[in-house]
C-alpha positions as CSV (number, residue, x, y, z in Angstrom):
1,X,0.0,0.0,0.0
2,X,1.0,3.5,-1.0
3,X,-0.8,5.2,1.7
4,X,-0.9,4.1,5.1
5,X,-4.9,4.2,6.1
6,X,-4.6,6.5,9.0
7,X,-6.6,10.1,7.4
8,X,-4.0,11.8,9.2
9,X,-0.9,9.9,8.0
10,X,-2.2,10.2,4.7
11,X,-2.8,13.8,4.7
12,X,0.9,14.6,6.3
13,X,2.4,13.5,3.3
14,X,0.6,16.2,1.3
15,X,1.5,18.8,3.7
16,X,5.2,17.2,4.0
17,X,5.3,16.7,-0.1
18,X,4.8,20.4,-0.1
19,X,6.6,21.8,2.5
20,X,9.5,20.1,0.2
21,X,8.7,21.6,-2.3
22,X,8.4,25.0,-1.4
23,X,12.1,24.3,0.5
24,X,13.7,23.1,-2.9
25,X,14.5,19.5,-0.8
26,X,15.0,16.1,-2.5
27,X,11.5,14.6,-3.4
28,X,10.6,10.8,-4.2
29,X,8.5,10.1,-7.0
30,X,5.4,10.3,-5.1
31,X,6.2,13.2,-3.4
32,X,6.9,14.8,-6.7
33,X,3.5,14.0,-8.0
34,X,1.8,14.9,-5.2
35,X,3.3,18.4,-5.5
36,X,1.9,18.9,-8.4
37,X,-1.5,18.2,-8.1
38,X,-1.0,20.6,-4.9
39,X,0.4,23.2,-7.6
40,X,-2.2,22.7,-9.9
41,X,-4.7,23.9,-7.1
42,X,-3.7,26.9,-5.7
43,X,-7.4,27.2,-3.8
44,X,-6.1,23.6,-1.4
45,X,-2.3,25.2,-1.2
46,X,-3.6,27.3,2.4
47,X,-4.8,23.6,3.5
48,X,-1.4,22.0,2.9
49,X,0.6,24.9,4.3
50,X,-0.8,25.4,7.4
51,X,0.8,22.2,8.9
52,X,-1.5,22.4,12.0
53,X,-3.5,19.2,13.6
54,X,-6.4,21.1,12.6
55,X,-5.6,20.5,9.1
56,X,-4.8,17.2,9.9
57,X,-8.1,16.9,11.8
58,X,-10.8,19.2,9.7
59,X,-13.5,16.8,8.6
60,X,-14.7,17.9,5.6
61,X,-19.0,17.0,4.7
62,X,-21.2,18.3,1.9
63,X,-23.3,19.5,4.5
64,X,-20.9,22.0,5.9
65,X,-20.4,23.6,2.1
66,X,-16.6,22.5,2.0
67,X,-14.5,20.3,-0.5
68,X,-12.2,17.3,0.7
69,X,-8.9,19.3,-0.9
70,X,-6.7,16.0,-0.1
71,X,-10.3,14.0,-1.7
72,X,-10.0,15.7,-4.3
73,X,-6.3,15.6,-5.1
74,X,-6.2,12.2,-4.4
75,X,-8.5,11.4,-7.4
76,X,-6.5,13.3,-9.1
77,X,-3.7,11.0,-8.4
78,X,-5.9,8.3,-9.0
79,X,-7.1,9.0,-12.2
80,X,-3.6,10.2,-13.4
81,X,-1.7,6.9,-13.0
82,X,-5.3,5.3,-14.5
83,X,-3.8,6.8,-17.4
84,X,-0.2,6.3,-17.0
85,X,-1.1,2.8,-16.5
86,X,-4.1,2.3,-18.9
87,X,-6.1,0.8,-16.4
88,X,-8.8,-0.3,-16.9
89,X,-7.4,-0.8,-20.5
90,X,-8.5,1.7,-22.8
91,X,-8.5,4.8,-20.5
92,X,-5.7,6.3,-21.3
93,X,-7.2,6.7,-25.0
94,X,-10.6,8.3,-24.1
95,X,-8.8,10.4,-21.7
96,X,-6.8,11.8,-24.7
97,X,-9.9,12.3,-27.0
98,X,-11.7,14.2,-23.5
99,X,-8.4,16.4,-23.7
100,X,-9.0,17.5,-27.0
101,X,-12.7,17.7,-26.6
102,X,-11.7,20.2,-23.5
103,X,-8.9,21.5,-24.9
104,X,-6.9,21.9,-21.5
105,X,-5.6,18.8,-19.5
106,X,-6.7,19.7,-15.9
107,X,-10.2,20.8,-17.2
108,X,-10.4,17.1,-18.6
109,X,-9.1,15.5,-15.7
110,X,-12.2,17.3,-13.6
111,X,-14.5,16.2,-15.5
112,X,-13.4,12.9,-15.6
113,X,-13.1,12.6,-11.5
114,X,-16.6,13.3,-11.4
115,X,-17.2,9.5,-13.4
116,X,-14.2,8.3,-10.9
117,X,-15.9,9.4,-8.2
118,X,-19.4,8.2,-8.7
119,X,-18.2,4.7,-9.7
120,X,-16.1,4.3,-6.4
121,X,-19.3,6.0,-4.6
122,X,-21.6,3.1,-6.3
123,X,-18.8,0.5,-5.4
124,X,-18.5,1.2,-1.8
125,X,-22.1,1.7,-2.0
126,X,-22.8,-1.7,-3.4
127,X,-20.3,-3.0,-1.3
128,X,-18.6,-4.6,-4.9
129,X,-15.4,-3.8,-6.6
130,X,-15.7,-0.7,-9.4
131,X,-17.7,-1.5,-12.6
132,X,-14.4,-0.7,-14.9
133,X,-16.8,-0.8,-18.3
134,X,-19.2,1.2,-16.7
135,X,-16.8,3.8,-15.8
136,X,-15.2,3.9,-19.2
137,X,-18.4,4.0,-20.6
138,X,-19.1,7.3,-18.6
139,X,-15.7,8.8,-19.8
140,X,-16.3,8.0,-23.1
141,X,-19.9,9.3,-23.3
142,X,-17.9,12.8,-21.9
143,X,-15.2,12.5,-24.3
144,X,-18.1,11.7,-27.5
């Protein structure tokens, strides 16, 4: 496992990934990556600079009006080595022609979490493993 399953641990490498980054220090792979997805969303950097336990400990709900920034980032990384890996085979291909429908790579790659996101939501939901056709079939109906 990548991630250790403690929220917090999870969301210290984030704010530790930045924190590099900002320094100019040595960075692994994932480190790197996470970096930029942070850079690629300004709006979450306050989140991962703060370095507080109440970043750490801020429970994000739909009810209180607030995005998950390390949610959402984390699709991103998600979705990103998706492509990198084409899997579920044949991603990486409708991703491209979503690109070029959108024209810009991180509006693609939002519109394309929303169709991660609600197939993990209807896996954990049905308590199954993610439909991978059905999920391909909602990124290409996007990308069409």
């Amino acid at each position: 496992m990548i991630f250790g399953s403690d929220r917090n641990e999870l969301r210290q490498m984030y704010v530790d990934a930045w924190r590099k980054c900002r320094a100019g220090e040595m960075m692994s792979p994932l480190e790197s990556q996470i970096a930029q997805v942070i850079q690629d969303h300004p709006e979450y950097q306050p989140a991962v600079s703060a370095e507080t336990a109440e970043t750490l400990d801020e429970t994000y709900t739909p009810e209180g009006g607030k995005t998950n920034p390390f949610l959402h980032m984390g699709l991103h990384l998600a979705l990103r080595e998706q492509i990198s890996t084409n899997r579920p085979a044949g991603i990486a291909e409708v991703f491209q022609l979503l690109q070029a429908k959108t024209g810009d790579r991180h509006t693609a790659e939002h519109r394309a979490l929303d169709c991660l996101a609600e197939a993990l939501w209807t896996a954990q939901n049905n308590n199954t493993a993610p439909d991978e056709q059905a999920y391909l079939e909602s990124l290409r109906h996007l990308a069409g």
